[in-house]
C-alpha positions in Angstrom: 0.0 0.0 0.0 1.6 3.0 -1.6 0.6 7.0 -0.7 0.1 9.3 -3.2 3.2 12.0 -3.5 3.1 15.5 -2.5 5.1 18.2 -3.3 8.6 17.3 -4.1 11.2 17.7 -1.1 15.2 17.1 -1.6 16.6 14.3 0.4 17.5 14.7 4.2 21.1 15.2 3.8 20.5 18.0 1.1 18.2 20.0 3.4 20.7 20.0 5.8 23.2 21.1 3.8 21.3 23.9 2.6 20.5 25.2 5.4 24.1 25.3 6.8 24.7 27.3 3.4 23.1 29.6 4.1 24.1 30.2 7.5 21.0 29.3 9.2 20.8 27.2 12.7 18.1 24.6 13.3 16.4 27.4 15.7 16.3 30.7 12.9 14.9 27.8 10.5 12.0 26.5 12.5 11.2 30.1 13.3 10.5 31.1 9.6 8.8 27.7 9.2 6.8 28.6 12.4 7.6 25.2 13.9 9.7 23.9 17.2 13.2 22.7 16.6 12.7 19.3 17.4 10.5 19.3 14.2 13.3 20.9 11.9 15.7 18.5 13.1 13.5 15.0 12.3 12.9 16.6 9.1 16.6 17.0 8.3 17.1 13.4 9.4 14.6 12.0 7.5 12.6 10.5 10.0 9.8 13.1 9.2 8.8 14.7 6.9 5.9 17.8 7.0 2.7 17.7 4.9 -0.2 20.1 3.4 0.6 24.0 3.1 3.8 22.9 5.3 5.2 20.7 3.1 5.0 23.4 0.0 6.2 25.8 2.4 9.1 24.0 3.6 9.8 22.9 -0.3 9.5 26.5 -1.6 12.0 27.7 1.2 14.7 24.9 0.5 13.8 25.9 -3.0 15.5 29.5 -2.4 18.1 28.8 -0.5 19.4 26.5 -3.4 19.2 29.3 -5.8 20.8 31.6 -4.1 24.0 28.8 -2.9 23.8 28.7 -7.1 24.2 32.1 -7.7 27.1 32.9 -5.0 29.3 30.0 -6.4 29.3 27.4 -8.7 27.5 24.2 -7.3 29.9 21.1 -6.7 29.9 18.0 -8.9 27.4 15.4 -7.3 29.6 12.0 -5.7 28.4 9.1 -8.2 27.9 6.1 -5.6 29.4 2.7 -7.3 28.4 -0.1 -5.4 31.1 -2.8 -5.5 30.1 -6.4 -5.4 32.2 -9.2 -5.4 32.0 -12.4 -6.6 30.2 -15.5 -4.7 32.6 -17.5 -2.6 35.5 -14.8 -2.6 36.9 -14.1 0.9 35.9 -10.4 0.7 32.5 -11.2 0.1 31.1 -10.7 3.6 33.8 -8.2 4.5 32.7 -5.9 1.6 28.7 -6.7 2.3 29.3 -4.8 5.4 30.0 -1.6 4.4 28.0 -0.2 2.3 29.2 2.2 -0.4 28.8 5.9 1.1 31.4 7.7 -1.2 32.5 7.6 -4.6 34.7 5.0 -6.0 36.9 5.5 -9.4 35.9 3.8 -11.9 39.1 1.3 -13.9 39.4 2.2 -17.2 41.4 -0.2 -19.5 43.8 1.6 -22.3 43.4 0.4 -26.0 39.5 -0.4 -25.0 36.6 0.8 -26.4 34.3 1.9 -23.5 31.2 -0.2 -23.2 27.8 1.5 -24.2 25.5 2.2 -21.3 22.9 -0.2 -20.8 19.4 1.3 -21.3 17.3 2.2 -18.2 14.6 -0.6 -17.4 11.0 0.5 -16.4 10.5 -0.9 -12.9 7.1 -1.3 -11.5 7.1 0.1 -7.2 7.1 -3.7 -6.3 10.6 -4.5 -8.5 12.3 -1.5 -7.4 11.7 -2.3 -3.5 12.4 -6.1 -4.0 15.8 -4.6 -5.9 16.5 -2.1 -3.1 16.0 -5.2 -0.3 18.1 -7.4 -1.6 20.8 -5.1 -2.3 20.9 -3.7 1.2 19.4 -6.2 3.5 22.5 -8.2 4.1 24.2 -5.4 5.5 22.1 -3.9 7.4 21.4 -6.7 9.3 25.3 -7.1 9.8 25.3 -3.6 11.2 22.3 -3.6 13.4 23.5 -7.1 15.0 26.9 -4.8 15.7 24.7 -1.8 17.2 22.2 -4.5 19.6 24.5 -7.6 20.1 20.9 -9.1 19.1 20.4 -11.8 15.6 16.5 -11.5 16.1 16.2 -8.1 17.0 18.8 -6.9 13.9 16.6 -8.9 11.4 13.2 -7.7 13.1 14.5 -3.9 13.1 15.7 -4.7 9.3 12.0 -5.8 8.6 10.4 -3.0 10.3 12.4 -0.4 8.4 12.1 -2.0 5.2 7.8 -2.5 6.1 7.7 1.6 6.7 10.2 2.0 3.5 6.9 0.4 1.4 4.5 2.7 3.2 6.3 5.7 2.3 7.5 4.7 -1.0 7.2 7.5 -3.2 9.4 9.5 -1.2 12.0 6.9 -0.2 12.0 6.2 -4.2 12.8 9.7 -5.1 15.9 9.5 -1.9 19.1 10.3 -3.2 20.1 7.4 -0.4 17.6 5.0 0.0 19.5 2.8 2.5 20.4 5.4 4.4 16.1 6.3 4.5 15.7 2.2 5.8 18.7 2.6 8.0 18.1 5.5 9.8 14.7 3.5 10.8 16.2 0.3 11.5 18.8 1.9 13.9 16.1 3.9 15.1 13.9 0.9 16.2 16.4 -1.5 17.2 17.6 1.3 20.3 14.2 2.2 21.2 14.2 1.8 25.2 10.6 0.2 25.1 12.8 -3.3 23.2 13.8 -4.0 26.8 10.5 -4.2 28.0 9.6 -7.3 25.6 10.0 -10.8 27.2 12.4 -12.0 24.7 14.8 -9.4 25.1 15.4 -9.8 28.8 17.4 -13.0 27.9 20.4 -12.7 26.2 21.3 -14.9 23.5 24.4 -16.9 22.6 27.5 -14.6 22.4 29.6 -15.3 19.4 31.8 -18.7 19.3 35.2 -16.8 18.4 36.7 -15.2 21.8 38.1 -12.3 20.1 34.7 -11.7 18.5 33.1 -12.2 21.7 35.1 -9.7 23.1 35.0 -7.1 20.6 31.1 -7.4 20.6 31.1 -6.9 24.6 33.1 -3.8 24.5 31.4 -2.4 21.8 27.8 -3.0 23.3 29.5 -1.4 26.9 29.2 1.9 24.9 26.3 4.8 25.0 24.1 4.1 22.2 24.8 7.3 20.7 28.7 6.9 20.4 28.2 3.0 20.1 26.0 4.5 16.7 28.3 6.9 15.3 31.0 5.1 15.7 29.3 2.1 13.7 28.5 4.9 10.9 31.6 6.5 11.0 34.0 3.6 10.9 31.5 0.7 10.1 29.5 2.0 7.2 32.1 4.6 6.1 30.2 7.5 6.5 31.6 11.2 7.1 31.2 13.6 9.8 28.4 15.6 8.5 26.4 13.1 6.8 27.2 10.7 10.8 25.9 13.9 12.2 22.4 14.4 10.5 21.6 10.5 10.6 22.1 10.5 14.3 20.8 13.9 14.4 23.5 15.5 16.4 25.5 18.8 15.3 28.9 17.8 13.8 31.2 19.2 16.6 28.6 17.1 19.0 29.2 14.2 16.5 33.0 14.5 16.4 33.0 13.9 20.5 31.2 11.0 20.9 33.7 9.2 18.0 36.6 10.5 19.9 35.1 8.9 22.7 33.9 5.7 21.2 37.5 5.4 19.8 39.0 6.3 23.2 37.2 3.5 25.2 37.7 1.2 22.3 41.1 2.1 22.6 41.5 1.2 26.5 39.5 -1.8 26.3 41.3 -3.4 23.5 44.6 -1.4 22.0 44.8 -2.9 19.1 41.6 -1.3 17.6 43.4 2.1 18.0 44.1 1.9 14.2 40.3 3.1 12.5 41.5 0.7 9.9 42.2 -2.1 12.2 38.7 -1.5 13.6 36.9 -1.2 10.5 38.3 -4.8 9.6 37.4 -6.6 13.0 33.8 -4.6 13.0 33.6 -6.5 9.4 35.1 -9.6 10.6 32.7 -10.0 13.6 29.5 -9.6 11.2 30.8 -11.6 8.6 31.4 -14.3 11.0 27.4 -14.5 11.9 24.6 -16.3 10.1 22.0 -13.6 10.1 18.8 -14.3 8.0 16.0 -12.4 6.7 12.8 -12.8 5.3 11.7 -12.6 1.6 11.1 -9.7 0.1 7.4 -10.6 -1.2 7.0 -11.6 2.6 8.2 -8.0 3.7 5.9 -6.2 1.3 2.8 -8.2 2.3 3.6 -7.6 6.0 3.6 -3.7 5.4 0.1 -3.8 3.9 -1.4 -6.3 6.5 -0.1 -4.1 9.2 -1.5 -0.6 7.3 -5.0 -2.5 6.8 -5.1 -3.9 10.7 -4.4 -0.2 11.9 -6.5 1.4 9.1 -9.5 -1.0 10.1 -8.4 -0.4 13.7 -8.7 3.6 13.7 -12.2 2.9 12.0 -13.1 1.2 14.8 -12.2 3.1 17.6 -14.0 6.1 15.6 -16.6 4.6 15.4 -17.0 3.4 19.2 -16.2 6.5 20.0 -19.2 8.2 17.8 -21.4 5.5 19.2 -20.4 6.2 22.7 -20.7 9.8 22.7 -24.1 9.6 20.8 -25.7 7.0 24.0 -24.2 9.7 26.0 -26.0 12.9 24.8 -29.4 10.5 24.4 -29.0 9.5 28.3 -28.0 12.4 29.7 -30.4 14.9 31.7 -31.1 18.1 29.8 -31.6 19.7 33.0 -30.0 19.9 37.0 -32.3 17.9 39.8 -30.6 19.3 43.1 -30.4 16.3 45.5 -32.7 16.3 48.1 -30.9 16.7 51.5 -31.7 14.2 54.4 -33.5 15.4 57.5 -31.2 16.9 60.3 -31.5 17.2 64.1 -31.5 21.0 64.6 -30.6 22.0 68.3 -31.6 18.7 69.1 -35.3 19.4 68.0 -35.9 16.2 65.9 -37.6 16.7 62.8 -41.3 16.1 61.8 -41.8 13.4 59.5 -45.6 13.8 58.8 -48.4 16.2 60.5 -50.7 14.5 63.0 -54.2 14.9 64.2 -54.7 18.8 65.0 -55.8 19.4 68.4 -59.1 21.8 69.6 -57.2 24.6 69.6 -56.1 24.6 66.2 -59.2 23.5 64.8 -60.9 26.0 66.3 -57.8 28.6 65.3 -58.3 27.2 61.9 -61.9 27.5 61.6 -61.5 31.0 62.8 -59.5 32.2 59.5 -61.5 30.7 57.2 -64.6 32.9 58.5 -63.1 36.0 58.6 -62.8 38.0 55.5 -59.8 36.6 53.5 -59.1 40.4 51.6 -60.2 43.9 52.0 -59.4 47.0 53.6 -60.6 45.2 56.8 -57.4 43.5 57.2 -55.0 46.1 56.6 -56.5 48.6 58.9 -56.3 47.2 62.0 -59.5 47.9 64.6 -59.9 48.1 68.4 -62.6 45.3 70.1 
């Protein structure tokens, strides 16, 4: 179950950059937008993103700042990504599947060769193009979100999860300039939630690697904060750099910069030689690579997303409608008017009260007989007369 596009928005990272462009903090931003900063922050890391006049607001503002970053200088070339694949049974296979490629890579170009002509771009339905996108970046995520959680279950759940909300919101992850950077952002983002430690399954913990040196390196990694145990993983796992490790874990760069000096520094102390980045890099890759991480199918994933959207489309119609029913019994029972309470009888000055009149004595019947002969109006009774 797909959503129907709104107005165009660059990707995360872009609106991010633009804004530092042109000199603007997260706080000036949300101002013009008339919004909190919290909100301009999940916007720039993707996890959001704003809708209605908003939305065209926001797209018209990023809109300007672009063209006036274009008119002060020339724009930089655009990074092409390559992603690098190796062969099935090499020994980098798994090392390689880790990483993900962030930056881009030079291309080999043979002398005496003719270049090859481009292949022509295939039409892909939405279902083709998410299958493609899932099994190109499912095996390492997993890898990575094992690395983050010290969990196999968890990492493919989180994996799932992303990829389910990826197919709810696919028209914008399709038009990403990062796609698995959209699905990772959300994996990482559900795998540390705080309520996963709540769940009866997660109180346990599962079977630590067999390797001791694994073992060991996954047990000083997981003795980290999440936040410098996650940018640590993006800087020197998936080979990100400080800006784009900054926005994902929405953090300003300096802020991002400490918790890797940090995360490298207890690294460091725990074991000394992960010092190296490069070193570390190599045993983060070993220690996934030596796993046996599955996930499910991609048709699996895609009819999982649109079970889920129907059970809480058909449970918001429900609960709207028990609520309509519930406040319609309640206007048809309800008084139209206020009935004070009668108040129970009280002993005052210790004079009990008088539940019901009695039989009237000779005095008052005579008394009483006597006012119903006189005149009952008149001048008579207002002017008062000697006997």
């Amino acid at each position: 179950m797909t959503r129907s596009p709104g107005t165009p928005l660059p990707p995360p990272k872009a609106r991010r950059r633009l804004r530092e462009a042109a000199s603007l903090t997260q706080a000036q931003l949300a101002d013009r937008m008339g919004v909190t900063r919290a909100t301009v922050r999940t916007w720039e890391s993707g996890r959001t993103t704003p809708r209605g006049r908003r939305r065209e607001a926001y797209a018209e503002l990023l809109k300007t700042l672009a063209e006036e970053e274009s008119a002060a200088a020339e724009p930089a070339p655009v990074p092409v990504v390559v992603a690098v694949r190796t062969g099935p049974g090499s020994p980098a296979e798994d090392t390689e599947s880790l990483v993900l490629p962030a930056k881009a890579l030079p291309t080999e170009e043979r002398q005496g060769d003719e270049p090859e002509p481009a292949p022509e771009p295939v039409a892909l339905t939405p279902a083709q193009a998410f299958d493609a996108l899932y099994e190109f970046g499912t095996p390492a995520l997993v890898r990575q979100t094992f690395l983050l959680t010290g969990r196999r279950e968890l990492a493919r759940e989180s994996v799932e999860r992303a990829f389910q909300t990826a197919w709810e919101n696919w028209p914008e992850v399709a038009r990403d300039r990062d796609p698995v950077g959209w699905v990772r952002a959300v994996a990482y983002e559900y795998a540390l939630s705080p309520w996963q430690r709540f769940r009866p399954r997660n109180r346990h913990p599962e079977p630590p690697p067999a390797d001791p040196g694994d073992r060991t390196l996954l047990n000083t990694l997981l003795r980290l904060p999440p936040r410098h145990r996650r940018t640590l993983l993006l800087y020197d796992g998936v080979g990100l750099d400080l800006p784009e490790t900054a926005a994902e874990t929405e953090a300003s760069t300096p802020a991002a910069a400490n918790r890797l000096l940090n995360a490298r520094r207890a690294m460091a102390d725990r074991l000394p030689e992960l010092a190296d980045p490069e070193v570390l890099h190599r045993r983060l890759a070993e220690v996934a690579s030596n796993e046996r991480l599955r996930a499910a199918k991609p048709p699996t994933v895609r009819v999982g997303s649109e079970r889920r959207a129907r059970f809480w489309t058909r449970a918001a119609i429900a609960f709207t409608a028990a609520l309509i029913g519930t406040t319609a019994l309640t206007l048809r029972t309800a008084p139209t008017h206020y009935e004070p309470p009668v108040s129970p009888g009280e002993t005052v000055r210790g004079v009990p009260p008088k539940v019901a009149p009695g039989a009237l004595s000779d005095e008052e019947l005579e008394l009483r007989q006597k006012l119903r002969d006189q005149m009952q109006d008149g001048p008579e009774r207002l002017t008062p007369r000697l006997e």
